[in-house]
N, C-alpha and C positions, 0 to 999 in steps of 0.2 A: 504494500500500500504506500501513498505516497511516492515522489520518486525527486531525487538530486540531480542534478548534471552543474560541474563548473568546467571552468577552461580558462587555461595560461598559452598563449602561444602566439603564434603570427598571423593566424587567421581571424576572419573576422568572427568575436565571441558569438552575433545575433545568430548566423543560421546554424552555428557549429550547438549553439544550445536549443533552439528550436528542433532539429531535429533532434537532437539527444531525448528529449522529451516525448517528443513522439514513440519512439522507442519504447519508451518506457510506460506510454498510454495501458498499454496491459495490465498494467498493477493495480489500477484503479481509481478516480479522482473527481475533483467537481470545480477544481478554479487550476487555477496557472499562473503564476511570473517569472520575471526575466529582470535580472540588474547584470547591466554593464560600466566599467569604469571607462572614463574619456575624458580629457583632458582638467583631471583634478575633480569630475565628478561623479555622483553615481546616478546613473538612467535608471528609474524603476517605469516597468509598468504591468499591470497585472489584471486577471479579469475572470469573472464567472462562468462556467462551463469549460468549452471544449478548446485545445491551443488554438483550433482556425480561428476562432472570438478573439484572442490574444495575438498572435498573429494581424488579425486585420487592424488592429490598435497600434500596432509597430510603423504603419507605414508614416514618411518623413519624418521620425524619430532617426534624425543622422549622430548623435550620440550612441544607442543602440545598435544601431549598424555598423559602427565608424571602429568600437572599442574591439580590445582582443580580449580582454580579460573581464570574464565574468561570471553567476549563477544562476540558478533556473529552478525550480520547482513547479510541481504538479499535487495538489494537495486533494485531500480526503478528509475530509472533514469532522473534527473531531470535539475542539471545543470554539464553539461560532458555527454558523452558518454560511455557505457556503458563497461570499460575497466577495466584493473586489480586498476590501479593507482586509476581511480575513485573512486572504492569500496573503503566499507568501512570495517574494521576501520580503522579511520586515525591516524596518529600519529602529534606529535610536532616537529621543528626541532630539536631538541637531541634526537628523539624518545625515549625519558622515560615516554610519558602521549600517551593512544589511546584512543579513542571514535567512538563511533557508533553510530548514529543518524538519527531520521525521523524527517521530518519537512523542512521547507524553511525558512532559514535566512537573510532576505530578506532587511539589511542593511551591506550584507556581503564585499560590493565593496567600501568602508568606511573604513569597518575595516581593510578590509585588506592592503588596500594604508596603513592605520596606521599603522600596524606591517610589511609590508614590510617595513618604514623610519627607523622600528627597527632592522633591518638585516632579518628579519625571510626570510626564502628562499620556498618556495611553489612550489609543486610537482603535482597539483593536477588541475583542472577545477570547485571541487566543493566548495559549502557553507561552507560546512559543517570541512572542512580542517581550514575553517579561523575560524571559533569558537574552534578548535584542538588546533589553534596557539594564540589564545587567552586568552585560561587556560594554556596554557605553557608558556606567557608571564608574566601574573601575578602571576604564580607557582615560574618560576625563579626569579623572582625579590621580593622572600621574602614573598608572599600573601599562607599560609600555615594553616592547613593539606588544602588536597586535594579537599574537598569540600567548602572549604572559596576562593578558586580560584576557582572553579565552580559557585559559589554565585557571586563571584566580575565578571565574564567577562559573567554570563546572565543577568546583568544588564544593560550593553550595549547591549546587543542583541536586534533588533524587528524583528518578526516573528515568527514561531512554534517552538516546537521541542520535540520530548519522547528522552533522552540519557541516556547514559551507558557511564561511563568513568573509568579510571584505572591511575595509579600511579605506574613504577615499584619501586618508591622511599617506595612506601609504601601498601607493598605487602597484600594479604588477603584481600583489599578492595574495592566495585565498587562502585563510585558515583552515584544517578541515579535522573531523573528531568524531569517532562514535563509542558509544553503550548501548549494547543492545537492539541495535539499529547499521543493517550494512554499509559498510563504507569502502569502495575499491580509488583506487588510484591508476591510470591507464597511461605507461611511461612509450611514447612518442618519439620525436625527433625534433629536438627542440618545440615539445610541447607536452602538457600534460593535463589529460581528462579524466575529470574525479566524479563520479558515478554512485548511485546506490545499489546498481544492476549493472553486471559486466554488456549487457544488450544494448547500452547509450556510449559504451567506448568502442566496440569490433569493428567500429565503421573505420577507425582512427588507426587502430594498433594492438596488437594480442598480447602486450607487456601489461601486464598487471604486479600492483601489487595491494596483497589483502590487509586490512587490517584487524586486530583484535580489539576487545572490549579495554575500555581507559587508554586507549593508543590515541595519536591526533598527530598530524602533515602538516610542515608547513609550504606550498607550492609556488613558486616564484621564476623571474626568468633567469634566475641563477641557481635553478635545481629543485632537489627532493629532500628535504630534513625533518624526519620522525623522529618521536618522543615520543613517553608518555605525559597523561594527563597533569605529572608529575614534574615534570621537567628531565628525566632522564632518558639520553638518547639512546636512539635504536637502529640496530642496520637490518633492512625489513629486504627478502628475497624477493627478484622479481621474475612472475612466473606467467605460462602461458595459459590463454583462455581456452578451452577443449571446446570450443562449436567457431561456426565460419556465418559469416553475414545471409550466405544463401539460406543458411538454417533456421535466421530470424525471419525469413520472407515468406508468403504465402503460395508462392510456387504454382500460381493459375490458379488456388481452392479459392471461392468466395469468402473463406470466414479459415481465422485458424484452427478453429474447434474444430474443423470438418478435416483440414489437411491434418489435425492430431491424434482423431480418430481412423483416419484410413494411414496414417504412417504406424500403424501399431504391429502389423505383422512383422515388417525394417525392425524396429525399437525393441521388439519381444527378440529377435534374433540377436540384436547387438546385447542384451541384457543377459543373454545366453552363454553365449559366443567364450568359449575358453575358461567356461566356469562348467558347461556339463562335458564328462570327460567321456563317450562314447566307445572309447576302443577300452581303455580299462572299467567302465561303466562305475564312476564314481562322480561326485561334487568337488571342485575344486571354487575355496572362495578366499583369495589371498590376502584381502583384507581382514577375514579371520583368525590369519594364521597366529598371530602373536599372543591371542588369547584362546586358542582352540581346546588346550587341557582345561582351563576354566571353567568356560564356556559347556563342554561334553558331562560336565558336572554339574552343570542347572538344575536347582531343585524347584526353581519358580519362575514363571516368565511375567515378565508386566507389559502388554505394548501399548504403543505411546501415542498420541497424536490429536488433529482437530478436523471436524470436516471430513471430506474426501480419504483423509489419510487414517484418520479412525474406522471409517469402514474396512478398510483394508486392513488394519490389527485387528477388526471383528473377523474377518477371511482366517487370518493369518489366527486367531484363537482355533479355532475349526482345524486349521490347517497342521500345528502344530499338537495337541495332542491329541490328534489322529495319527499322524506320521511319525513323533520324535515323542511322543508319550511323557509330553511334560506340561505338568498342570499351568494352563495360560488364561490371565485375566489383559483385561481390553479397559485404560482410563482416558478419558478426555485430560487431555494435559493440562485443560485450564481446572480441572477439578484435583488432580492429581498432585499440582504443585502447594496447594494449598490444603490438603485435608492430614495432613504430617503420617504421610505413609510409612507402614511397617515392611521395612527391607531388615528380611533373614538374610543369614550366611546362604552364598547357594544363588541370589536372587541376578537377576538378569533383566535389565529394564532395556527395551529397543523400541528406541524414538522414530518417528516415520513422518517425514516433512518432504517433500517434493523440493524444494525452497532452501531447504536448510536453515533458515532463518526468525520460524514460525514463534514469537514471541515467546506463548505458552508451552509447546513444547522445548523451547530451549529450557523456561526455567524447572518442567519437571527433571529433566537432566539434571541440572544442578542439583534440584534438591537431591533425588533419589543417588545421586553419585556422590553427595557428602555423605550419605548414608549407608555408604558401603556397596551400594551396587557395582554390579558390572556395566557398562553401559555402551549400548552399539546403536548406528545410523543407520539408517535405510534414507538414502539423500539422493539427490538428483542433482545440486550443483556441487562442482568440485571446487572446495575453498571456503564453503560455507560457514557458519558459528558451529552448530550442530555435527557436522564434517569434521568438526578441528576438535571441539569439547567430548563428543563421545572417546572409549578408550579404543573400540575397531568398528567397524561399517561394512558399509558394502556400497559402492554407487550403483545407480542406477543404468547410467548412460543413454538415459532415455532421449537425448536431446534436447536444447530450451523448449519450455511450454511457454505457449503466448496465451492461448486461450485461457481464460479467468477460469472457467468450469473444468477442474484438470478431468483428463481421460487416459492418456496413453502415461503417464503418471502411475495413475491408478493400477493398470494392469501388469507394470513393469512391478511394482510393488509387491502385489499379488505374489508375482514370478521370484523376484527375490527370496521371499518368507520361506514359497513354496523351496527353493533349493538349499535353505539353512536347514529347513525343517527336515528336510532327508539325509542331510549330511550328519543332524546330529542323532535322524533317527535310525539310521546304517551304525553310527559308530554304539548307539547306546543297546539295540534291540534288533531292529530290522534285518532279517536274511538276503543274502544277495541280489535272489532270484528277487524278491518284492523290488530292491532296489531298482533292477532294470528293467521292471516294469514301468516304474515310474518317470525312469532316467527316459523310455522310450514314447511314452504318452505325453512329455513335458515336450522332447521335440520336435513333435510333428504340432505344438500348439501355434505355434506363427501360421504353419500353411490353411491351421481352421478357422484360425481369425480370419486369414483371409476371405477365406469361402464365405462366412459369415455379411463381411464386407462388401457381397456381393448381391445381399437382397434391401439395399438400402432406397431403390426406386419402392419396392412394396413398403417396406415400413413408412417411406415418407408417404403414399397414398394414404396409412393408418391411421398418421398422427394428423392429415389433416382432416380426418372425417370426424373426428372427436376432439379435438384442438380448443373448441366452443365450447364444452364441459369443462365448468369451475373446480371441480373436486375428482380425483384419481386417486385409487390404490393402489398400491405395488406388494404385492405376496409371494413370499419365499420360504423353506424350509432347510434346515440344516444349514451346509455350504453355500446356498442362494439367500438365505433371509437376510446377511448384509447388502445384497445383491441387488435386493429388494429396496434400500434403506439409498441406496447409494443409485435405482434408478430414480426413486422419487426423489431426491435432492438434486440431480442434472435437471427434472424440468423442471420445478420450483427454482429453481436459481437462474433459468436462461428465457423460460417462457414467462413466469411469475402467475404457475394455473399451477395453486393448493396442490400438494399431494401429498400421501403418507406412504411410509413403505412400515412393514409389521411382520413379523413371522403368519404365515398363512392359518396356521391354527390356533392363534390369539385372535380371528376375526370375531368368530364367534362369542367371545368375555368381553364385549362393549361394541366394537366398530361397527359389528354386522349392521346396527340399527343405522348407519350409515348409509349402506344399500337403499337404493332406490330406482325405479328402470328408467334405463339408457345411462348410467354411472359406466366409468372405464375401469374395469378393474384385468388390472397387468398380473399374471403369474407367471412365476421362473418353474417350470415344471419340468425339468429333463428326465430321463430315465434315472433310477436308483431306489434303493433301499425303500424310499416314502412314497417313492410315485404313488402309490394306488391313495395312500392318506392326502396327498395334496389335491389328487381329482373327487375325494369327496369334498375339500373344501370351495372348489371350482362349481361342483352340483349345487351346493347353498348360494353360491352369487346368482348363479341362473334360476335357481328358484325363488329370487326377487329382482330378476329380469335386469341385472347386471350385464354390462356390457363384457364380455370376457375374450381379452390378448392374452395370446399364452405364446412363454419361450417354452419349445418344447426340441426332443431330441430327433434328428433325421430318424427317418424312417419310422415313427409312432403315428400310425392310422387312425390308433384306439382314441385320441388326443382333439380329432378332425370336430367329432360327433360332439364334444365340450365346450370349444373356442368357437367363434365369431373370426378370428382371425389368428394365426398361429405360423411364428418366425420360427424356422429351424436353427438351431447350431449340430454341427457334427457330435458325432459318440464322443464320451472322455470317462476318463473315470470321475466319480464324484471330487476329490478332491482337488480336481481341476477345473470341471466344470466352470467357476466361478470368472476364468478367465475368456471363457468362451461367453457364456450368459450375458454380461454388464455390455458389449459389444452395442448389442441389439438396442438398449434401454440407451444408451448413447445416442445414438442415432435419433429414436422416438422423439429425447427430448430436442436434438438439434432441430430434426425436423419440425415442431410444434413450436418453438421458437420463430425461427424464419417464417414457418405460415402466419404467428403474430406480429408479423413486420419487428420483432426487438431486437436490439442489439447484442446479437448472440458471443461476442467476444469480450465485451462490457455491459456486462449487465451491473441492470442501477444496485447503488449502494453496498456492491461489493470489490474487494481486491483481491488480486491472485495473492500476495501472500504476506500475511497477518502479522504485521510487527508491535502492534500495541495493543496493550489488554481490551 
């Protein structure tokens, strides 16, 4: 959420941060500014909604255009409404110091009773204005250069923050600093671009460098000088970005959600690729290696996450003791960090963020790892907070997700769990023979994704025939009931048409009375163990003339005589299936979206990825 972009260098600051911003449109927002420094001043301007609005406010702004050095922001609004004034960057009261900032400053009503008893006069509704008047308080009163006042007023700070600041006292220079809030640095040629998302630098240069929590840069045109917060320097590694500009583009799809969703056979293969060992018919997961005797020792699993990635630790509960036969519970991170969880000897907590950087699950990390856990990543960006704080992981390598509503995310995730959970259940229990079973049903799962991907003309005729019903259910059992959970949140979150996803035999303890004819109610029904109990829950929808979509498995006839309409995915064993299933409910909800004319890569009032409570 939220998103930074500054720039040192020779080109002109306007387009080099205008675009960077666009870039970073995916994260999620509702206003935009832009300050540039030019001849001993600062150009602000800033504005409500989308950059094109900001954008068309720029023009004969030859200050903004003219300058090389400057910052950018894309805000989400958090405290204020989301208005020009809010936006950021803010300035100080003599407007000589601006700043851009993600994060929540969350003893801001302190401070700023404080600097208001000092005259300061405040223009604004947010935080982030009072940490503005904070560096300008102790700027003016003597506390100099520009980042010794950055040092002095985040020392009172508690709470987040990635920032970008400026000085027109002292031009060519941007301060920059995070807590809990990303911060990259993108090292150039004689130039450098500081980002909160490595997708606002690849355009420029694949030199990055990351920084940690209480770290802060200072970026000028005579170089790169880290510290921390503290004043003690640091020589920080500069390393290479793992994706290419092609990979940020939509490559002819009209929406990235759709090129995310049809790139997932590619993505499931690379997430594969040199981790399933075919000729010796084993697991190999390198980022496990340094805690593997640990690890094979797990008396307890905790998985981790928010969103999207919590469905997937519901999968991955399912997945793992069934496979690795070790008792696994499933916490929302934002619950988890705060309820003073009981970690025994033995315990194993594995955080799941696409992002790496997801507020709450970073801080159940923390907690659970002062507490003695062990603690692993399932991450998708390499360099992330989560990446760096867990003790081992696993990436993902799914490629940048742009779209807001993750998907190919999702199933790489899935695929992860899925190959720890037989690695450790080979080493603790599992017979060979089980094992290559599973090592050969996991991969032929890209080529059924595929095939899946191939009846996406019929689901979109589905989703537009029902698209006009306010309310859907989504029903699943076992392996599919997160499945279930995770189709109704893809259309809720990109159509904004109500749905619930429920284990399929909880309709009956309250929801049924829900039912009513012509309702859409979606079930995951593949072949296994429950089939025949989820088609009598499918006969109760129809006997109050429920409209009934079924995922069901190739070749089930029996299934025709139930549904109204029925997506196949190919055979798998059950504890795959999951990666096959969610495919379908992707699609549905993409489609239902676009036939609501929304914006299916931005959808209102949410961000791809979650950095404040």
């Amino acid at each position: 959420m939220c998103g930074i972009v500054g720039y040192v260098g020779a080109k002109k600051a306007g387009s080099v941060l205008i675009e960077g911003l666009k870039r970073l449109e995916y994260r999620g927002y509702d206003s935009a500014g832009i300050c540039v420094q030019h001849e001993g001043r600062l150009h602000i301007k800033k504005s409500p909604g989308r950059i094109s609005l900001l954008e068309e406010k720029l023009a004969g702004e030859n200050g903004i255009a003219s300058g090389t050095v400057g910052i950018a922001h894309t805000r989400w609004a958090t405290h204020g409404e989301p208005n020009e004034v809010n936006a950021h960057p803010h300035t100080d009261s003599k407007g000589r110091i601006a700043l851009a900032h993600n994060g929540i400053i969350e003893n801001y009503v302190t401070l700023k009773q404080f600097l208001q008893s000092k005259g300061r006069q405040f223009v604004s509704q947010t935080d982030t204005e009072v940490l503005t008047q904070l560096i300008g308080e102790f700027y003016d009163t003597g506390v100099r250069p520009l980042e010794r006042a950055v040092q002095a007023a985040l020392r009172e700070v508690t709470g987040t923050y990635g920032i970008v600041v400026m000085s027109a006292d002292e031009p060519d220079k941007i301060v920059a600093a995070r807590k809990g809030s990303p911060m990259i640095i993108g090292v150039g040629k004689d130039e450098y671009v500081i980002a909160s998302d490595a997708s606002a630098i690849i355009e420029h240069t694949a030199n990055v460098v990351y920084f940690n929590d209480n770290e802060m840069a200072v970026v000028s045109r005579q170089g790169l000088r880290t510290m921390t917060i503290d004043n003690v320097p640091l020589t920080k590694e500069v390393q290479q970005v793992e994706f290419t500009l092609e990979q940020i583009a939509k490559g002819g799809y009209e929406h990235f959600m759709l090129k995310e969703i049809c790139e997932q056979p590619e993505v499931l293969r690379q997430t594969l690729s040199g981790r399933l060992d075919l000729r010796d018919m084993r697991v190999v997961l390198g980022g496990l290696g340094g805690v593997m005797r640990e690890l094979v020792k797990t008396k307890r699993l905790i998985l981790t996450g928010c969103g999207t990635a919590w469905h997937a630790g519901l999968v991955g509960e399912y997945i793992f003791e069934s496979l690795a036969r070790i008792p696994t519970e499933v916490e929302y991170g934002s619950e988890l960090r705060y309820r003073n969880p009981i970690i025994e000897d033995g315990t194993t907590v594995i955080a799941i963020s696409q992002s790496g950087e997801t507020a709450d699950t970073l801080a159940a990390v923390r907690e659970t790892k002062e507490k003695g856990a062990l603690t692993l990543g399932v991450i998708n960006v390499v360099g992330s907070t989560i990446a760096r704080e867990t003790d081992a992981g696993v990436y993902l390598h799914a490629g940048p997700e742009i779209g807001v509503a993750s998907t190919k995310a999702f199933t790489c995730q899935v695929a992860v769990e899925t190959m720890i959970a037989l690695m450790l259940g080979r080493r603790r229990y599992m017979a060979q023979e089980r094992m290559e079973f599973y090592l050969d049903a996991l991969s032929q799962i890209p080529d059924q994704v595929a095939t899946v991907l191939k009846q996406t003309d019929a689901i979109r005729d589905i989703a537009r025939k029902y698209v006009e019903y306010g309310n859907w259910l989504f029903l699943g059992r076992g392996y599919n009931y997160p499945i279930a959970l995770e189709g109704a949140l893809k259309l809720k979150e990109i159509s904004y048409i109500h749905s619930e996803g429920m284990p399929a035999a909880e309709m009956k303890h309250g929801p049924i009375a829900l039912i009513h004819e012509g309702m859409p109610v979606v079930f995951i029904a593949p072949k296994g163990p429950i089939y025949d109990k989820i088609c009598s829950n499918i006969e109760e929808v129809r006997a109050r003339k429920g409209r009934v979509i079924v995922v069901a498995t190739e070749g089930d006839d029996k299934i025709n005589r139930l549904a109204e309409h029925v997506i196949r995915v190919p055979d798998a064993p059950p504890a795959l299936q999951p990666l096959l299933t969610v495919v379908p409910l992707q699609l549905l909800a993409y489609h239902a979206a676009v036939a609501r004319g929304c914006n299916v890569d931005k959808p209102r009032n949410l961000a791809k990825s979650v950095t404040v409570e």
